[in-house]
PyMOL CGO cylinders between C-alpha atoms (Angstrom):
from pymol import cmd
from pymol.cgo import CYLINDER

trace = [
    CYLINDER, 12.01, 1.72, -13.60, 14.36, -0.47, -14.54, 0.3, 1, 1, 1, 1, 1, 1,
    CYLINDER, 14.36, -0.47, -14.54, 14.18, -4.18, -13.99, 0.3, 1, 1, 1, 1, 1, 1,
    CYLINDER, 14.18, -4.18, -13.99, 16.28, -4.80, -11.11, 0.3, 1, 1, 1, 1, 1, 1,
    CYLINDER, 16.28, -4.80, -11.11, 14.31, -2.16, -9.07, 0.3, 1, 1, 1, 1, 1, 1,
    CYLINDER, 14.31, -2.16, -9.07, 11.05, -3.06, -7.04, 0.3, 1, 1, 1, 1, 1, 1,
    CYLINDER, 11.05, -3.06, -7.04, 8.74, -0.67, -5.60, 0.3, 1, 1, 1, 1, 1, 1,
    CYLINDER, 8.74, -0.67, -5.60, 8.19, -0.44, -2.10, 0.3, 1, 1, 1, 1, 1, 1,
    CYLINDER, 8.19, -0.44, -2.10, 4.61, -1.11, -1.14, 0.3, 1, 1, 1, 1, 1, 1,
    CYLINDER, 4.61, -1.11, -1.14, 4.14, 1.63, 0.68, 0.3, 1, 1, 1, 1, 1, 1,
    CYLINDER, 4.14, 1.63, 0.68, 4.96, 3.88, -2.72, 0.3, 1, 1, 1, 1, 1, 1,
    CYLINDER, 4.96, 3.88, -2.72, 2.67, 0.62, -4.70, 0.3, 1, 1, 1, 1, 1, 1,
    CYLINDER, 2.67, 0.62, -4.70, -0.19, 1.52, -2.86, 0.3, 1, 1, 1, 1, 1, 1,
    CYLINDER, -0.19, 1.52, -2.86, 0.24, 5.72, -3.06, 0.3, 1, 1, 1, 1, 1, 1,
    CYLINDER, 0.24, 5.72, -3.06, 0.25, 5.15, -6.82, 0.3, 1, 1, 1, 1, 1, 1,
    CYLINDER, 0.25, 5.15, -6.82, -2.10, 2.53, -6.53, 0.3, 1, 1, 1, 1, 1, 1,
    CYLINDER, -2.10, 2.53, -6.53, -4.63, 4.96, -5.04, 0.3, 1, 1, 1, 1, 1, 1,
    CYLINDER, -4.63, 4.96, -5.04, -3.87, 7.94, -7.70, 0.3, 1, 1, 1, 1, 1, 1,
    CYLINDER, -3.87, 7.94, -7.70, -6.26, 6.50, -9.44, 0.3, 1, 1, 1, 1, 1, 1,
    CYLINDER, -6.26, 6.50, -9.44, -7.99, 9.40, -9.58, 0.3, 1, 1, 1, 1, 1, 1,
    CYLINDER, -7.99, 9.40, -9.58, -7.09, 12.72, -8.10, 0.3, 1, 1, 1, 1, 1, 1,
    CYLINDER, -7.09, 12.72, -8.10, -6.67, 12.84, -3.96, 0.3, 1, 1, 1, 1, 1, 1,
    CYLINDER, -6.67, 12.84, -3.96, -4.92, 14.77, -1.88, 0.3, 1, 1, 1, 1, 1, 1,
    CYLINDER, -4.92, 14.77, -1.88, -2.55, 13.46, 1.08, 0.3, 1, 1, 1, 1, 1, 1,
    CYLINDER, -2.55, 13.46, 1.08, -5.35, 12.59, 3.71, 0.3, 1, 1, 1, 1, 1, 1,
    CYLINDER, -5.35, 12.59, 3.71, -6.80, 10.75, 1.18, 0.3, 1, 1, 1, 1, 1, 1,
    CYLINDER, -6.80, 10.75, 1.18, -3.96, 8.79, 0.12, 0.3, 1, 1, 1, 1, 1, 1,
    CYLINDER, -3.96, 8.79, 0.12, -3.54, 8.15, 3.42, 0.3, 1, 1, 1, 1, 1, 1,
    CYLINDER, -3.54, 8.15, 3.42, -7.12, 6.85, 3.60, 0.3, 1, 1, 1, 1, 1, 1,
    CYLINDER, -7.12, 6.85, 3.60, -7.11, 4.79, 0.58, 0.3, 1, 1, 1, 1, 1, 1,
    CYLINDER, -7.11, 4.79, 0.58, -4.41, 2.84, 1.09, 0.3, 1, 1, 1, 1, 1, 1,
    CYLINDER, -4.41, 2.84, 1.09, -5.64, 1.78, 4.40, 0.3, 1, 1, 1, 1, 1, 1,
    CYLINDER, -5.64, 1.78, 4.40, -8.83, 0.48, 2.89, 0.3, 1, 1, 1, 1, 1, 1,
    CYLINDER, -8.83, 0.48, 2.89, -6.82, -1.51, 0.12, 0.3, 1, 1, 1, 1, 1, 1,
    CYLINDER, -6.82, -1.51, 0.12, -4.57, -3.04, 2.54, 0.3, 1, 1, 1, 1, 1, 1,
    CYLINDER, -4.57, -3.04, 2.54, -7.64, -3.48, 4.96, 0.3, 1, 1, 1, 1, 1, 1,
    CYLINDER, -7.64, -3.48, 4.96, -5.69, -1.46, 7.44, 0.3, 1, 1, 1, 1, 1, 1,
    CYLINDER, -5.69, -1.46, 7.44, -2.35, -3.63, 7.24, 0.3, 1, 1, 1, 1, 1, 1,
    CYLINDER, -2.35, -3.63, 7.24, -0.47, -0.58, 5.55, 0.3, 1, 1, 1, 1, 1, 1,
    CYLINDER, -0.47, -0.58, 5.55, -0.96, 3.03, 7.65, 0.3, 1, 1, 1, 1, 1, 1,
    CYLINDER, -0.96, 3.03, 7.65, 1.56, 6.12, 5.91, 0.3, 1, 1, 1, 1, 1, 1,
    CYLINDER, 1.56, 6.12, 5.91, 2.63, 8.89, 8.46, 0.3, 1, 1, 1, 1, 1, 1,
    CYLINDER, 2.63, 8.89, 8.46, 2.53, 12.03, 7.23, 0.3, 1, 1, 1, 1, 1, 1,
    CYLINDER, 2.53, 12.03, 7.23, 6.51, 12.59, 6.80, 0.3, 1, 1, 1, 1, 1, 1,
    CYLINDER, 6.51, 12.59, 6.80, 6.76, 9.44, 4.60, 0.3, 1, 1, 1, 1, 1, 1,
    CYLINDER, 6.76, 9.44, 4.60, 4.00, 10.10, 2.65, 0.3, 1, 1, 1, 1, 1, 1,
    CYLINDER, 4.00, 10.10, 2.65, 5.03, 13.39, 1.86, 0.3, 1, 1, 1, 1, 1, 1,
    CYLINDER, 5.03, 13.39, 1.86, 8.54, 12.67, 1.47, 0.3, 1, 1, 1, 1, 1, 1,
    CYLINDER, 8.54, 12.67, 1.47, 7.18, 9.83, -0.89, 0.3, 1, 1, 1, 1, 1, 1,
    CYLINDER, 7.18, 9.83, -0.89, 5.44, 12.37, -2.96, 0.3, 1, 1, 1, 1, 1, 1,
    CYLINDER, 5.44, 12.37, -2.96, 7.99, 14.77, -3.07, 0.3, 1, 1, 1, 1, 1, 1,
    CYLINDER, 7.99, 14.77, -3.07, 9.89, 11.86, -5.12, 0.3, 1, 1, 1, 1, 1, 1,
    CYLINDER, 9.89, 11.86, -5.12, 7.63, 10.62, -6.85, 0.3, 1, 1, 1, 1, 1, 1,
    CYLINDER, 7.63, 10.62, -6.85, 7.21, 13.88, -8.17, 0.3, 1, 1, 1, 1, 1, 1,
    CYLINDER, 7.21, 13.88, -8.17, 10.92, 14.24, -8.76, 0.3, 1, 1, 1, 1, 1, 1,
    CYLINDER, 10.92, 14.24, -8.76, 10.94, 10.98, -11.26, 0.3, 1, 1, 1, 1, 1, 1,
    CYLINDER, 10.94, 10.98, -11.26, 7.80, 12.25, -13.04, 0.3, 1, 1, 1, 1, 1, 1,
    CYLINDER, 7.80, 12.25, -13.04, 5.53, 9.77, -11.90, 0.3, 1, 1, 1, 1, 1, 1,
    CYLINDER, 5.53, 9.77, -11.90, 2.96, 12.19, -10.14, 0.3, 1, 1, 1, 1, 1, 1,
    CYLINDER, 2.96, 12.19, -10.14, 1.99, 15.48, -10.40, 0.3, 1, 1, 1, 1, 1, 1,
    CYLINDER, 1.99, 15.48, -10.40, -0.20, 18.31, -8.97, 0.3, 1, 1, 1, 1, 1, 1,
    CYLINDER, -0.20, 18.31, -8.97, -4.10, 17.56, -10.01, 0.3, 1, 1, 1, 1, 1, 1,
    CYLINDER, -4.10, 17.56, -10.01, -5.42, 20.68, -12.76, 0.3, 1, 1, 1, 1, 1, 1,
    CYLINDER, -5.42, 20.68, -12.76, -7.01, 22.92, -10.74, 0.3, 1, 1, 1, 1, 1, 1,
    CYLINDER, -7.01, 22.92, -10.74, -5.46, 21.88, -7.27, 0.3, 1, 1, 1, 1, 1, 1,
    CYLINDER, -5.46, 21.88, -7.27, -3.44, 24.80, -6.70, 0.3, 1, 1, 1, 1, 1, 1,
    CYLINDER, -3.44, 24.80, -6.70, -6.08, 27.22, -5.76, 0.3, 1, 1, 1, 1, 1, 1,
    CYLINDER, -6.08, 27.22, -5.76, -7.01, 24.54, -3.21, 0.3, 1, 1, 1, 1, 1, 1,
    CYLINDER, -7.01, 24.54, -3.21, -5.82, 24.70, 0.22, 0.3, 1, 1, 1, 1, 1, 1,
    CYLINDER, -5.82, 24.70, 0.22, -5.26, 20.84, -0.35, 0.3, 1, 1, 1, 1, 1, 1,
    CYLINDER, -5.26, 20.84, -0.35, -3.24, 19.91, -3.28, 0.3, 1, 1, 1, 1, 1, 1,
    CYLINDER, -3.24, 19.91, -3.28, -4.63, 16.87, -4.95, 0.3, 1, 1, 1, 1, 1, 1,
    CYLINDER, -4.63, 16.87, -4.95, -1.99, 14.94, -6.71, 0.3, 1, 1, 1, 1, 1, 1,
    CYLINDER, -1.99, 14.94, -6.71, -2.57, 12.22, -9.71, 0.3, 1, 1, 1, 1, 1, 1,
    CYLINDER, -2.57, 12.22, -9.71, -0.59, 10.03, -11.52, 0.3, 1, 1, 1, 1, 1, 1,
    CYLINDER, -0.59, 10.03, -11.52, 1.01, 10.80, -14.70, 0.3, 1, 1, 1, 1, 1, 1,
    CYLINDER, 1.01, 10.80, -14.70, 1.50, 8.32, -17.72, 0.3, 1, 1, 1, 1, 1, 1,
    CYLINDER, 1.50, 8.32, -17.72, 4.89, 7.00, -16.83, 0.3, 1, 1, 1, 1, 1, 1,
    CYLINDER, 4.89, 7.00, -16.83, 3.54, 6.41, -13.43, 0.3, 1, 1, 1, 1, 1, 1,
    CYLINDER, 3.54, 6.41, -13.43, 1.11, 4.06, -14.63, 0.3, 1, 1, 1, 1, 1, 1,
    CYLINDER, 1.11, 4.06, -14.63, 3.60, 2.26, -16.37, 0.3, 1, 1, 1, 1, 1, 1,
    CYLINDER, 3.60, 2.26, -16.37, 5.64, 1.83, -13.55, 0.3, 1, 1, 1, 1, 1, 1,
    CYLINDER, 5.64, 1.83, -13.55, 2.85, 0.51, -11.96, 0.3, 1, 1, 1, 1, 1, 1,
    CYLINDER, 2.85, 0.51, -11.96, 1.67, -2.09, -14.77, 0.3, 1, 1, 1, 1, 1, 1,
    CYLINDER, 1.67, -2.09, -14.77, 5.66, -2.94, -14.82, 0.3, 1, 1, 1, 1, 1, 1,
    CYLINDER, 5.66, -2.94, -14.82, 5.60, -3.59, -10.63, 0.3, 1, 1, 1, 1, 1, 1,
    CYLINDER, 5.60, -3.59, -10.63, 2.42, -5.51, -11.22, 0.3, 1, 1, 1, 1, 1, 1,
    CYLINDER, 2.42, -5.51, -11.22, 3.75, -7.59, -13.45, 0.3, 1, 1, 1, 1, 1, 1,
    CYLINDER, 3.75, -7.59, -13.45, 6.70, -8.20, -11.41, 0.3, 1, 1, 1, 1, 1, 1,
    CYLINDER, 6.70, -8.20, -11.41, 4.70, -9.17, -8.70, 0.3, 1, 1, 1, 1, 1, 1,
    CYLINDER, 4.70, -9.17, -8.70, 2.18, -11.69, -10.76, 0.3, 1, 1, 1, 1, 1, 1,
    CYLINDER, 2.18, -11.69, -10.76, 5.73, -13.38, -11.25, 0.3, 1, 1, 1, 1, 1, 1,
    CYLINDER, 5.73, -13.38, -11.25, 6.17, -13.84, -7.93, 0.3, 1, 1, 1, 1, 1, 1,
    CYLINDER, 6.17, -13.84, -7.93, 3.29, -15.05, -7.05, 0.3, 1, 1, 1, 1, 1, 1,
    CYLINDER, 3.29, -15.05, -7.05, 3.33, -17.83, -10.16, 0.3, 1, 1, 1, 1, 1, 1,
    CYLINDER, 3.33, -17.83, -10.16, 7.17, -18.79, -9.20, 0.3, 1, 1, 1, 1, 1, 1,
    CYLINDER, 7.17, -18.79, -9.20, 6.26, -19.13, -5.55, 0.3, 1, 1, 1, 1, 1, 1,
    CYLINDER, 6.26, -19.13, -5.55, 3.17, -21.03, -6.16, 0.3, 1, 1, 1, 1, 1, 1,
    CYLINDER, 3.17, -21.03, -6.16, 5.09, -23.24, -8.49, 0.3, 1, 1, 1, 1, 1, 1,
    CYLINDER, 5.09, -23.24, -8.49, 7.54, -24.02, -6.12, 0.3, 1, 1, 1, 1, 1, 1,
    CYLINDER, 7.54, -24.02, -6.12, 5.56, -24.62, -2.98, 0.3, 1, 1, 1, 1, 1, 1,
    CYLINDER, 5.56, -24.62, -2.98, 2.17, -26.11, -5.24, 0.3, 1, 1, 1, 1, 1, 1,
    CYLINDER, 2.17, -26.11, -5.24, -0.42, -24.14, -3.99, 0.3, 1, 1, 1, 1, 1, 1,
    CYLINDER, -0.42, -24.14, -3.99, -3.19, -23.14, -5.76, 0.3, 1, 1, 1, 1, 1, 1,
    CYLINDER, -3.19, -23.14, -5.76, -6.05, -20.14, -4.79, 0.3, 1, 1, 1, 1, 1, 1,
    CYLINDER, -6.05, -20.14, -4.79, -9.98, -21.04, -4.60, 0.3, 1, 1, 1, 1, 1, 1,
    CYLINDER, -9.98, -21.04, -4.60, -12.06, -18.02, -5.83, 0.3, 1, 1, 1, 1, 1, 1,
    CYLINDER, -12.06, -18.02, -5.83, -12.37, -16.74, -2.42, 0.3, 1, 1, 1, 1, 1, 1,
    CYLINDER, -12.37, -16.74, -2.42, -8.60, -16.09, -2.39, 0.3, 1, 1, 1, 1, 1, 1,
    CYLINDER, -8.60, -16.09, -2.39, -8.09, -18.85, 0.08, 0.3, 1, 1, 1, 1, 1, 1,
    CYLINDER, -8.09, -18.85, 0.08, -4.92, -21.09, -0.25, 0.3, 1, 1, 1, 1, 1, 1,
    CYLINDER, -4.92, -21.09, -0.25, -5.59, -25.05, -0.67, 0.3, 1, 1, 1, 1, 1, 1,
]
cmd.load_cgo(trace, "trace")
């Protein structure tokens, strides 16, 4: 990933919830319960999303998944460094835009 290049949040949260091996439904699944049901993935971008993800390297088929009539995916090394790298970005963001506007966050996550 270089620099310039952000991550989408949709493809954030699918590599957010690799965590540990899932297949699509429940990619699907956890990324509605981290967004608290903000962010919902069809089926056709989620798989498309995969499909790529794949492609750079970032993902790959779970051990063992392909006796399965699900295939579990997880997320390889350079994956998680693309995600510490976007999550870094993002803490950025938040610290420049706070900055700027002087807001600060309680513990409760509640702007004062």
């Amino acid at each position: 990933m270089s620099e310039t290049s952000a991550l989408t949040e949709a493809v954030f949260y699918i590599l957010l919830s690799l965590n540990q091996p899932r297949h699509g439904y429940g990619i699907m699944q956890e990324t509605e319960r981290m967004s608290g049901g903000r962010v919902h993935l069809a089926a056709g971008t989620l798989y498309g999303a995969l499909n790529t993800l794949s492609g750079k390297g970032w993902i790959e088929g779970a051990s063992g998944s392909a006796d399965s009539r699900q295939k579990k995916y997880c997320i390889t090394p350079a994956g998680q460094a693309v995600l510490r790298q976007e999550l870094v970005r993002l803490e950025e963001l938040v610290r420049n835009g706070r900055a700027v506007l002087g807001t600060t966050e309680d513990k409760e996550g509640e702007e004062k």
